[in-house]
C-alpha positions as CSV (number, residue, x, y, z in Angstrom):
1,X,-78.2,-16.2,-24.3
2,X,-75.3,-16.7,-21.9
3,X,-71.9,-17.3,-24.1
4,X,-70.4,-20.2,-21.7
5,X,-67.2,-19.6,-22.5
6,X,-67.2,-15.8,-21.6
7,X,-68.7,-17.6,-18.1
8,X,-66.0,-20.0,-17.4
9,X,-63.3,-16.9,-18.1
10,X,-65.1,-14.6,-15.6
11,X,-65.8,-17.6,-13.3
12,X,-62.3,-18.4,-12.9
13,X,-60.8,-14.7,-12.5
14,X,-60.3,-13.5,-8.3
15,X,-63.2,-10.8,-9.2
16,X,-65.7,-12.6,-10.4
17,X,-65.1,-17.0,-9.1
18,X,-67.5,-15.9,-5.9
19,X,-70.1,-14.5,-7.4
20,X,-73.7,-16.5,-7.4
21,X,-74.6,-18.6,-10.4
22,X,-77.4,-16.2,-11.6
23,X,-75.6,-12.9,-10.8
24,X,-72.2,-14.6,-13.2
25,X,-74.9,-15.9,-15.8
26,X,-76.4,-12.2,-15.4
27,X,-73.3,-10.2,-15.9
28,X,-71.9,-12.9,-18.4
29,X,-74.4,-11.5,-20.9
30,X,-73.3,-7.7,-21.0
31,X,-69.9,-8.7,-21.5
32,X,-68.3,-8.7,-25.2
33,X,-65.4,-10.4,-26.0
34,X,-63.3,-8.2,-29.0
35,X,-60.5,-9.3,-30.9
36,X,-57.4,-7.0,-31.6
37,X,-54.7,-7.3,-33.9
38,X,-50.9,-6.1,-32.9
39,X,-50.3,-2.6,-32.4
40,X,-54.5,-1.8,-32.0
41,X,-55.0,0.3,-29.1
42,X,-57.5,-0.8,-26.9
43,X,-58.3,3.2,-25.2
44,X,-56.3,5.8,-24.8
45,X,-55.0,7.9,-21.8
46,X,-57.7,10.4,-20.9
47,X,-60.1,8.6,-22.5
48,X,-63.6,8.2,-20.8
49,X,-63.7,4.9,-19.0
50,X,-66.9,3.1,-19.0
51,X,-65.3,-0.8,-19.5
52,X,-63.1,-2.2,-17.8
53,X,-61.7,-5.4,-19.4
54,X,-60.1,-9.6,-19.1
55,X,-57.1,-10.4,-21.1
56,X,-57.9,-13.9,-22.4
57,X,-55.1,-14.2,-24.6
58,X,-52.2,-12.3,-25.6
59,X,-50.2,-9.4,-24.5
60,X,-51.2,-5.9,-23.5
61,X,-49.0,-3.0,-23.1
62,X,-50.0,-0.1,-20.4
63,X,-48.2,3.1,-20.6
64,X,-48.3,6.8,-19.8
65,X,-47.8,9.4,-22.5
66,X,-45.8,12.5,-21.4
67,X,-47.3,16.3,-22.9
68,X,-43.4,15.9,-24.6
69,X,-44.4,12.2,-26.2
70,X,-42.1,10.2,-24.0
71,X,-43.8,6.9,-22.7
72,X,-43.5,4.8,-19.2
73,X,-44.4,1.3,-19.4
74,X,-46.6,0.6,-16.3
75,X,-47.3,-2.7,-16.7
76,X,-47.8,-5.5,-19.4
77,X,-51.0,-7.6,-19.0
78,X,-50.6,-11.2,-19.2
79,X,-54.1,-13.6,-20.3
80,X,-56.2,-14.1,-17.2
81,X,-55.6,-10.4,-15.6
82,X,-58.0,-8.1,-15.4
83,X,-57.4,-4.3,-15.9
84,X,-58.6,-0.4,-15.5
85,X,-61.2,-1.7,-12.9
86,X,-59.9,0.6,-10.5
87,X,-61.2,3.6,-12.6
88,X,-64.7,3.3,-11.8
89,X,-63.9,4.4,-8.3
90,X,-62.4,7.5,-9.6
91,X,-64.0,10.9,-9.5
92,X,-62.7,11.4,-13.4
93,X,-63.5,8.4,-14.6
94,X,-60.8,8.5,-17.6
95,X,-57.9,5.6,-18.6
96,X,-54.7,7.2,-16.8
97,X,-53.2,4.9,-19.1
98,X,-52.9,4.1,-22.7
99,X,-53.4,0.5,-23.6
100,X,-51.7,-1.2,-26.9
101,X,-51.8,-4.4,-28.7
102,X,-48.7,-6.2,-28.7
103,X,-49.9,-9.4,-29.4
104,X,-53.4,-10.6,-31.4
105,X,-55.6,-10.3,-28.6
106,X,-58.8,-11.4,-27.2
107,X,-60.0,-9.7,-24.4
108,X,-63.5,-9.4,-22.5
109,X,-64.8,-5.7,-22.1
110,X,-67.0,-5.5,-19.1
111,X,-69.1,-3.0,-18.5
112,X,-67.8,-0.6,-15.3
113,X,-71.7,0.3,-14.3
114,X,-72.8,-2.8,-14.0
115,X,-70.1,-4.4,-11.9
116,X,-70.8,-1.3,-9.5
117,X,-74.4,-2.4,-9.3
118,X,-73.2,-5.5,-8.7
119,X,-71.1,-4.8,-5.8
120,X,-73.5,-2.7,-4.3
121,X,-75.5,-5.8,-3.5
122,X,-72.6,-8.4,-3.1
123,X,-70.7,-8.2,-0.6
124,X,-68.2,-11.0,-1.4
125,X,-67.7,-9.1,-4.4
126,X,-66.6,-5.9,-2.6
127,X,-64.1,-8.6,-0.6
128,X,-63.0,-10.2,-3.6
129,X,-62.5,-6.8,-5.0
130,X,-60.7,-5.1,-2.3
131,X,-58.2,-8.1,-1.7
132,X,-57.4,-7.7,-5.4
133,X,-56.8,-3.7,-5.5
134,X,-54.5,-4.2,-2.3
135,X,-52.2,-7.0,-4.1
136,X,-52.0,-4.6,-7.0
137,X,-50.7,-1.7,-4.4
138,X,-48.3,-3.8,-2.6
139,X,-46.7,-4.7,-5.9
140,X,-46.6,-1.2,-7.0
141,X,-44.6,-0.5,-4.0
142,X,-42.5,-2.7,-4.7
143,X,-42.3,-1.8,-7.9
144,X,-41.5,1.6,-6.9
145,X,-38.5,0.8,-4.7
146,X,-36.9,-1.5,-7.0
147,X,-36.9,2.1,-9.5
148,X,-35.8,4.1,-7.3
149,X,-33.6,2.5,-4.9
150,X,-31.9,-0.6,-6.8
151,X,-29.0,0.0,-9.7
152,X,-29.7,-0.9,-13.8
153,X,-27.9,-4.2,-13.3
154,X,-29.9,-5.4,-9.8
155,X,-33.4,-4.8,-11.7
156,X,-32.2,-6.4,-14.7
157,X,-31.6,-9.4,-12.8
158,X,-34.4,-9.6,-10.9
159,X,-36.7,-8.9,-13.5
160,X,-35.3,-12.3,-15.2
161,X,-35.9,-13.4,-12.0
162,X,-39.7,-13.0,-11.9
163,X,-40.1,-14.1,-15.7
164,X,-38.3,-17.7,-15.1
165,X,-39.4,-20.6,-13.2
166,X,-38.5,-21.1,-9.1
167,X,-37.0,-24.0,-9.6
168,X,-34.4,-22.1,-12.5
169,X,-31.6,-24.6,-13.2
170,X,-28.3,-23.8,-15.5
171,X,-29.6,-23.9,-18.9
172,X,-33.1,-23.4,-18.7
173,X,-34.2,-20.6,-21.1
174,X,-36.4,-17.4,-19.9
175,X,-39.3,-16.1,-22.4
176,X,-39.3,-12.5,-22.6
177,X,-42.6,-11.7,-22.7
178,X,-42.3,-8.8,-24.9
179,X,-39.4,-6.7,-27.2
180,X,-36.8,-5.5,-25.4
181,X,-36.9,-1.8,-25.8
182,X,-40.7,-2.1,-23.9
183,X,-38.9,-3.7,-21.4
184,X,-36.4,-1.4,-20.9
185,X,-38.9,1.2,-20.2
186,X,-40.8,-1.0,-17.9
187,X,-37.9,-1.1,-16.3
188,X,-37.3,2.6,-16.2
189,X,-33.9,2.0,-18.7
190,X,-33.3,3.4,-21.7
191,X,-32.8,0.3,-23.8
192,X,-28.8,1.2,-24.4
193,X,-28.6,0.7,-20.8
194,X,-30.6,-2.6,-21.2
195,X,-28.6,-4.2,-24.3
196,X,-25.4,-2.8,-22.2
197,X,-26.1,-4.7,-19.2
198,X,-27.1,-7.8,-20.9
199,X,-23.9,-7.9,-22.8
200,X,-22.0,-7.8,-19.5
201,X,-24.2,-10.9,-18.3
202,X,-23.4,-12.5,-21.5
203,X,-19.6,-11.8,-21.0
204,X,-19.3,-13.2,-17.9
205,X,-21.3,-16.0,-18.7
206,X,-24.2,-15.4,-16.4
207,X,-26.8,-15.4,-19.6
208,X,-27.1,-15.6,-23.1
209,X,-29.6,-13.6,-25.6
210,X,-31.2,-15.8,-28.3
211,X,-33.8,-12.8,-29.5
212,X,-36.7,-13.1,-26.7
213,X,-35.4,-16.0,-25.4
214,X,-32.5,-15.5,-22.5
215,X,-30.9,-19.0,-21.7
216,X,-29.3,-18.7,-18.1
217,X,-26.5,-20.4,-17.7
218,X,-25.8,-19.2,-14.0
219,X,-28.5,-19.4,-12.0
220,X,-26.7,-18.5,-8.6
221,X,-24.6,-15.7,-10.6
222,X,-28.5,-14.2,-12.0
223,X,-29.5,-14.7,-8.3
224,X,-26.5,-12.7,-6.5
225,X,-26.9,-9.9,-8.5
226,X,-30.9,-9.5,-7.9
């Protein structure tokens, strides 16, 4: 029996809204939904990948582990993204990535083989697919230059940027999504270099800290240094 709420999440993700009623019903009914706790970790890097998996609710961290146990934050998954789908198209078919709990979790683990069945005979799919995986690699890119060609205190900013509302007015507070040292390596920082630069913006009255809430008091200020 279908689980209709596992439906309606699939139904309303980019991958999955276009598929036909009986193929979602279909699919819907391989899928599990698992519950993690914080700090659980969801696979490992070099694991074998045979799921890839929905973020319902929560917050997951993806990182890469260096042979000298130094970790890059790649990205950190917010509810209603999917993730590791991109694996089933690889020729080693293992997480490049490790994924960790970093708040209680619920996420949908789909199985990769039969959403490869799936788009063999569902063209939409493929589409729907496709136009996801190329969003993901333009915002890498742009991920990339902002590492490598912007300053500590230009990311900084525009990283508060992207986590506040467009219509940021002096005042309004900006959620950090998750502890600071993860976002310092997110943000290819060490998080001295973070807690520095945010101390500056405090000083000059840019921003203030309030834990993982940042309350901007200058907007234009946050803006000119993006």
């Amino acid at each position: 029996m279908t689980d209709h709420g596992i439906r309606q999440a699939l139904g309303s993700t980019p991958l999955f809204r276009h598929l036909p009623g009986e193929v979602l019903d279909g699919l819907a009914k391989r899928v599990r939904r698992v519950r993690h706790d914080s700090g659980d970790i969801l696979f490992h890097q070099g694991d074998p990948a045979h799921h890839f998996f929905l973020l319902e609710q929560g917050l997951i961290k993806l990182a890469r582990n260096s042979a000298e146990g130094l970790e890059k934050v790649v990205h950190l998954v917010r509810p209603g993204e999917t993730f590791a789908e991109a694996v089933m198209f690889m020729d080693a078919r293992n997480y490049p990535v490790t994924a960790q709990i970093l708040e209680p979790a619920e996420v949908l683990s789909i199985p990769s083989d039969d959403y490869r069945t799936l788009l063999r005979n569902d063209s939409d799919a493929c589409m729907a697919l496709l136009a996801d995986l190329s969003m993901r690699l333009h915002s890498r890119l742009e991920d990339i230059d902002q590492l490598t060609l912007q300053q500590s205190r230009p990311r900084v900013a525009r990283y508060l940027l992207t986590q506040a509302s467009a219509s940021l007015q002096p005042g309004d507070p900006v959620q950090l999504p998750a502890p600071k040292h993860v976002i310092a390596s997110r943000l290819s920082m060490s998080p001295e270099t973070l807690s520095r630069i945010l101390h500056e913006l405090n000083a000059r009255g840019v921003l203030e800290v309030r834990h993982r809430e940042v309350v901007v008091h200058d907007p234009d200020g946050l803006r000119a240094l993006s």
